[in-house]
N, C-alpha and C positions, 0 to 999 in steps of 0.2 A: 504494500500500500504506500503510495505518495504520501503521507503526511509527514510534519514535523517532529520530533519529540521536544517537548516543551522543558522536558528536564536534560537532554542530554550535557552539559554541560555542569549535571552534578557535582559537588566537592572543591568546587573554587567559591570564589568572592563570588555572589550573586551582587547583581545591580540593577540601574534600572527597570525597567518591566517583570524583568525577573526576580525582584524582590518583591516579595509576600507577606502582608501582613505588620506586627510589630509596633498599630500604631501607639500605643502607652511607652513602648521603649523609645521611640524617636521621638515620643512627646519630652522624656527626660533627657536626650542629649539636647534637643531645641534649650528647652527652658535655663539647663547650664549651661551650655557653650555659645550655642547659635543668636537667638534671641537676645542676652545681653551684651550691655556697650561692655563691659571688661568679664572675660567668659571665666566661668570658674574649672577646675582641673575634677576631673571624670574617670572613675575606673570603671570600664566592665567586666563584670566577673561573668563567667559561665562555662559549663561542662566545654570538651573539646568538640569539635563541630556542630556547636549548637547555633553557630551564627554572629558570634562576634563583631570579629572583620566585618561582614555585611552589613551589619548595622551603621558599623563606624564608617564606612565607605560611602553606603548609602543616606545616609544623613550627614555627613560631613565631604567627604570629598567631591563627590558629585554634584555640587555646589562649591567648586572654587571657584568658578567664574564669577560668581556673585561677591564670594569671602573676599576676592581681589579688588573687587571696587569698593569696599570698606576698607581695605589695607589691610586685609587680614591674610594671612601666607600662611594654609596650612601645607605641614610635610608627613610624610606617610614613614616610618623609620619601621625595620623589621627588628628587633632587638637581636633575635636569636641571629644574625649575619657576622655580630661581632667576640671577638677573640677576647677585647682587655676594656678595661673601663675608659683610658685614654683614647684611644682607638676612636670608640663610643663616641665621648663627647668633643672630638674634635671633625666625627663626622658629621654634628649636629651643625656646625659651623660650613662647612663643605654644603651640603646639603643647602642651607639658607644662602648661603651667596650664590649658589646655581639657580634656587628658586627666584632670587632677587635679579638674578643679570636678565632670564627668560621676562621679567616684568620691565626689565629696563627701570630700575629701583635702585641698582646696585652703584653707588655714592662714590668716590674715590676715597672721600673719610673711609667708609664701609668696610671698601676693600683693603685700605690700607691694615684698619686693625683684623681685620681677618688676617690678611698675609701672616700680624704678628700672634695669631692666636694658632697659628697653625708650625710656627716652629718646635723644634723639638730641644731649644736649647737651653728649656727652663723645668724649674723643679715640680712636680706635681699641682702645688700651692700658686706657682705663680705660671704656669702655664691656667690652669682653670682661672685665673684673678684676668687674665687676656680674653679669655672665652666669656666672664662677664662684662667685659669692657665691649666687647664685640657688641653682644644683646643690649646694651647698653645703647652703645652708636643706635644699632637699627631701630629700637627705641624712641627715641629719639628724633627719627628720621618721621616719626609716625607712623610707624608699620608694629604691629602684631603679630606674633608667629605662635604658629600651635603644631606642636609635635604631638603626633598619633603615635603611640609607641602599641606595635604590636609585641604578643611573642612574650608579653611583657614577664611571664614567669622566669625566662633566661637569665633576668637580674640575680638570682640566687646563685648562678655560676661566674654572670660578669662582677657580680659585686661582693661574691662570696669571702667573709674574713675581714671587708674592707666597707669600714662606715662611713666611708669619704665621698663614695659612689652613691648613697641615697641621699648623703647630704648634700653632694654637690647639687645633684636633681632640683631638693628641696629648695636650696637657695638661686636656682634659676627660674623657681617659678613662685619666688616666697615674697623677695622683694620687688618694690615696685619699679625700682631705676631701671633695672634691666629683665621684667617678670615676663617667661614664655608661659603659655595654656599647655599644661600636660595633660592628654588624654589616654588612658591605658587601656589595652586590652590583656586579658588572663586568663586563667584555670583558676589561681589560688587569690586570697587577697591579698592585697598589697604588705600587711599586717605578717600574712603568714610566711610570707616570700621574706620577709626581713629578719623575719623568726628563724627560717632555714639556714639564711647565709651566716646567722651567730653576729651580724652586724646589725642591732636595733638603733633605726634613727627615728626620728618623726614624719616620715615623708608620710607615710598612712596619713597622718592629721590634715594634711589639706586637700584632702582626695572626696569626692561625693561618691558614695559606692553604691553601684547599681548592678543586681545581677539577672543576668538575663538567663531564663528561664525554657519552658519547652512552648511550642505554639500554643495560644488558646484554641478554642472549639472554633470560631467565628476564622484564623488563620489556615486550621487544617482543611475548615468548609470551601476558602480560596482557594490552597494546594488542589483538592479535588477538582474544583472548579475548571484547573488549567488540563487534564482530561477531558471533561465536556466540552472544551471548546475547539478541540481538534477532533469531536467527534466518538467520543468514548463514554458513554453512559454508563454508569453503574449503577445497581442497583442497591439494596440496606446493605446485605450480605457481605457482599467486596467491600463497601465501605468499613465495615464492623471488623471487617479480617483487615484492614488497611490500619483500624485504631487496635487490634490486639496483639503485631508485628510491630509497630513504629512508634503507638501513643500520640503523643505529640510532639516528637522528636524529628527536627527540620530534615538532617541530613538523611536519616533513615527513611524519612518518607520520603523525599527525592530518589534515592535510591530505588525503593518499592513505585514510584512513577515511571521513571525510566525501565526499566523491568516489565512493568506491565504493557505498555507503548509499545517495547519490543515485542514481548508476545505477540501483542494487537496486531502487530503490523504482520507476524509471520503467520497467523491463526484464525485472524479476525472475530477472537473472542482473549477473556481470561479467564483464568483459573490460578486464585492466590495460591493454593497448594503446589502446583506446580512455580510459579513465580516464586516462595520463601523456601522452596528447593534449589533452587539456584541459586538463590541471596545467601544461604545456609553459610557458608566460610564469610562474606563481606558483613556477616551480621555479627558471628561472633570472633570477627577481629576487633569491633568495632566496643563489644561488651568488654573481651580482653584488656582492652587499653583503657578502658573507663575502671575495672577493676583494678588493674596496676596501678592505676594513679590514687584511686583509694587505700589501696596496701600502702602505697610511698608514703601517703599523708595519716595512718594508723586511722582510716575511718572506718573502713571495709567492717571489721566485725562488730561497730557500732549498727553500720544500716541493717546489716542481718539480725544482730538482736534487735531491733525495731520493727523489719518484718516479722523474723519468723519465731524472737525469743530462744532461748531466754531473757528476759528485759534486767541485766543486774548494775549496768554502770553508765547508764545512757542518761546525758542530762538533756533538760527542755530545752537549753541553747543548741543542743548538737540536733534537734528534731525538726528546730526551726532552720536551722543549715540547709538540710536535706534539702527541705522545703523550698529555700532559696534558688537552691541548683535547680529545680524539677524533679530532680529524681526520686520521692516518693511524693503522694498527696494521702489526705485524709477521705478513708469511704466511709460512708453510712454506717455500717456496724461500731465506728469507734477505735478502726483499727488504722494500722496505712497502709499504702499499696505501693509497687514502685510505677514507675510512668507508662510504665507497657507490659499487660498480662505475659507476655514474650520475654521480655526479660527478667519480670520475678521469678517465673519457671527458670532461666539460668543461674539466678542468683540462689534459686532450692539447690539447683547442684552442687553449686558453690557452700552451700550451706552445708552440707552433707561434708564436705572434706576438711573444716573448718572449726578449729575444737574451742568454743564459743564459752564456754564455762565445762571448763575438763572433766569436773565430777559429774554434771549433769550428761553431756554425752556419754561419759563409760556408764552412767546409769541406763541411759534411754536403750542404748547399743544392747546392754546386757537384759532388760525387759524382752527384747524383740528377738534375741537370740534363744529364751527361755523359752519365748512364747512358740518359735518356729519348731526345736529341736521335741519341744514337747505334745505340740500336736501333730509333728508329724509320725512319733510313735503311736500317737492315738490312733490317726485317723488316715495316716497316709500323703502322700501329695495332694489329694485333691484336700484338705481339711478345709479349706474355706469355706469350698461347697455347703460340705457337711454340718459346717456350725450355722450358714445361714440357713438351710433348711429345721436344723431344731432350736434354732434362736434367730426367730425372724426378726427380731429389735436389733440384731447386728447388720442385716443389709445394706441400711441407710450409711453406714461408716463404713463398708467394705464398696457399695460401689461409689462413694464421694474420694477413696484411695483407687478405684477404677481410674476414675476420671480424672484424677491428679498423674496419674501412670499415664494414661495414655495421652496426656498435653504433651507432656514430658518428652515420651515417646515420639510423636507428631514433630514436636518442635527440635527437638538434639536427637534424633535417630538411636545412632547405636551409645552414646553416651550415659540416656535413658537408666533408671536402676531398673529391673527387674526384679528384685524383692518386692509384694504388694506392701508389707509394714515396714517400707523404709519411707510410704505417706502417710505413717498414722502420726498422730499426736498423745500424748500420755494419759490423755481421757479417753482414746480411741483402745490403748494397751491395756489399761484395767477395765475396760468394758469387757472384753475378748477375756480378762483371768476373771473378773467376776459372772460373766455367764456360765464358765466350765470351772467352778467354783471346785466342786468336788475332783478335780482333779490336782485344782490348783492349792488346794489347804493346804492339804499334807506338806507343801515347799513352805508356805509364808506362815501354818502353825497360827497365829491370832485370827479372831473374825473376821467377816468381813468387813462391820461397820468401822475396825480400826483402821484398814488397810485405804476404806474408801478417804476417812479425816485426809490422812496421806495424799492419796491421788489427787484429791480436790489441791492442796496447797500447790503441792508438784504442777499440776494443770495451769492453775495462776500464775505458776512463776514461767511454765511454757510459752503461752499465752503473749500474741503481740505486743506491743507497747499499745494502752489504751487512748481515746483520744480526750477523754475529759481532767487533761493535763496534770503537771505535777506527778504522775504518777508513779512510779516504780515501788519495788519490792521491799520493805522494812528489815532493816536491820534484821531486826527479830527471827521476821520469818525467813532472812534469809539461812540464818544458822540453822532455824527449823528445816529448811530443804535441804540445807547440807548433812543434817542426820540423819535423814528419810534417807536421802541417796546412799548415803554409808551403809542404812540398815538394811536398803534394799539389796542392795551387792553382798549385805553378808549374806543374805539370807539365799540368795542366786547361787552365793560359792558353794554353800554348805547344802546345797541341795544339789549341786553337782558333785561334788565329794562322797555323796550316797550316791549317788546312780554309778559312778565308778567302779 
């Protein structure tokens, strides 16, 4: 088929026509940067191809022709290009006298102290004391410079060890005689980057921080939009698999556009199934990298206890983070979710290999081992079967682990567990030992009402982070769960020690 793909050009700067959406985020770079007579300095924060750059491109550079007739000279700086901090800021200087001589701007004063900011035969102190005299001139001159600094996390390696490097930043956009607009883009904030390098300055302090997030509803409804208009109707269905692959996450649904277009074009239909089979490796390189940079940053087994529990050391600040980024939101139930049914099922997997509270996993591991090794001298392989047919109240919990099993399966193939109880939860474990009770005394020896006190505490402290705040586990009960757990394993050991 002749048509276009409207995404093929995924994974770069998007810009004009092809930017979608955003308008509350370019509402806040307008109101800081754009809209006033002296623009104030702007970090964006957000996940790695969540759109950034685009942002800043498309509300900022795509409008220099305009910036230039107010004397406003923005420059586009990649941070990650440079090797040394001097490097850095003397191609801040480079950079503006290129952008100044193309305006026919560039002063003989200008260039003269540029020439002298650019020698090398001065000491750190008084080569940077040049590079302010330079901003100083252009200043002066009545011009404005605003440096986009992308990349902006590389500061932790060009500035790593060395406080001089945020300060010097700070004092080129701090005072007034010679003040540039620094606007940044990142992964981390600016706070945390300074935290890394082991060099705390105050550049943080004059930064407005904005983080940009995953599309709203009203953004994803435009992405779609740019398939109907070359002809591609979808119907609930596509759409619904288009929000339980991507969420509202820009790159991944470009991805999954271009993808489908292709189909279209070779088929003249789709089929998501077929489409997130083929995305299947560009999807989870894409999860990969987003969990590495949570390992880097020790948040990873923060978000997991928050999805999937256990909740023991997770503060409200660290909830509203997440939040920040996109990457969970708050459902109905009270609980969170992450930004795409698609990627909580990888982050279950990840869960699974990931020892979140060590006693509580050797516990859970050892309940499910009991339960397996024990029914299946009961009753055989099939024992599933067997128990939902003379305890029909167990169903409901065995195929809700169906159906967690087979996402799973769908979505990561052969990665998939195939154990059914490595989808239970520890109310799902004591329901299974307290229907085949009589089997199960004889291991755990007390009632059953002692054993349920137990489970119930266990199950709450399982149990996602709630969403009617402040919440987490009590002191108290957390030593409670840590006895239960101990007594639980004793009592697992000591009943394998008999069957021996």
């Amino acid at each position: 088929m002749n048509i276009e793909n409207p995404f093929s050009d995924y994974g770069i700067i998007v810009h004009q026509d092809r930017f979608i959406g955003r308008e509350s985020d370019l509402r806040v770079v307008e109101n800081r940067v754009i809209r006033p007579i002296e623009a104030g300095n702007l970090a964006i924060i957000g996940e790695p191809r969540i759109g950034k750059s685009s942002l800043l491109y498309k509300s900022i550079m795509e409008r220099k022709h305009d910036l230039h007739q107010r004397s406003i000279v923005p420059i586009w700086i990649n941070l990650a290009k440079y090797d040394s901090s001097a490097q850095f800021f003397q191609s801040m200087v480079v950079r503006c006298t290129d952008e100044l001589e193309d305006l026919d701007r560039l002063s003989t004063p200008i260039q003269r102290v540029a020439d002298r900011a650019l020698k090398d035969d001065a000491s750190w102190s008084g080569g940077y004391a040049r590079i302010e005299r330079f901003f100083e001139k252009v200043r002066l001159d009545g011009i404005r410079v605003w440096f986009i600094l992308d990349e902006f996390d590389h500061a932790r390696h060009l500035f790593k060890g060395d406080i001089s490097g945020f300060q010097g930043l700070r004092e080129l956009s701090y005072r007034p005689e010679w003040r540039v607009t620094l606007i940044t883009a990142s992964r981390r904030s600016i706070r945390d980057i300074e935290l890394q390098t082991q060099a705390i300055s105050t550049l943080d302090g004059i930064f407005h921080k904005h983080y940009l997030g995953m599309f709203t509803e009203s953004d994803v409804d435009l992405l779609i939009s740019r398939l109907g208009s070359i002809g591609i109707a979808l119907n609930d269905e596509t759409r619904a698999m288009m929000r339980f692959y991507a969420g509202g996450h820009p790159f991944l649904l470009e991805m999954l556009g271009y993808e489908m277009v292709e189909q279209y074009r070779l088929t003249g239909r789709i089929q998501m199934d077929s489409v997130a089979e083929d995305l299947e490796h560009s999807f989870l390189d894409q999860y990969d990298r987003m969990v590495d940079l949570l390992r880097e940053d020790y948040t990873l087994e923060k978000l997991l206890q928050i999805l999937f529990g256990p909740v023991y050391d997770v503060k409200q600040s660290e909830v509203e983070e997440f939040q920040r980024y996109g990457l969970i939101h708050p459902t109905t139930g009270d609980t969170y979710a992450a930004f795409s049914p698609h990627f909580q099922t990888y982050l279950r997997l990840i869960e699974r290999q990931v020892d979140l509270w060590p006693l509580w996993k050797e516990t859970e591991l050892a309940l499910r081992r009991l339960i397996t090794n024990t029914m299946n001298k009961q009753h055989g392989d099939q024992w599933v079967s067997k128990m939902e047919k003379a305890h029909p109240n167990l169903r409901a919990t065995f195929d809700s682990c169906r159906q967690a099993q087979q996402k799973e399966e769908i979505a990561f193939g052969s990665r998939a567990s195939r154990n059914l109880l490595d989808f239970t939860y520890p109310r799902d474990l004591f329901a299974i030992i307290f229907a085949a009770w009589n089997i199960y005394q004889p291991f755990f020896g007390k009632d059953k009402n002692y054993w349920d006190q137990r489970s119930t505490l266990l199950a709450k402290f399982r149990n996602p982070l709630a969403h009617n705040r402040d919440w987490m586990l009590q002191e108290y009960e957390r030593q409670l769960a840590e006895g239960y757990c101990k007594e639980i394993l004793t009592v697992i050991s000591q009943s394998s020690d008999q069957q021996v």
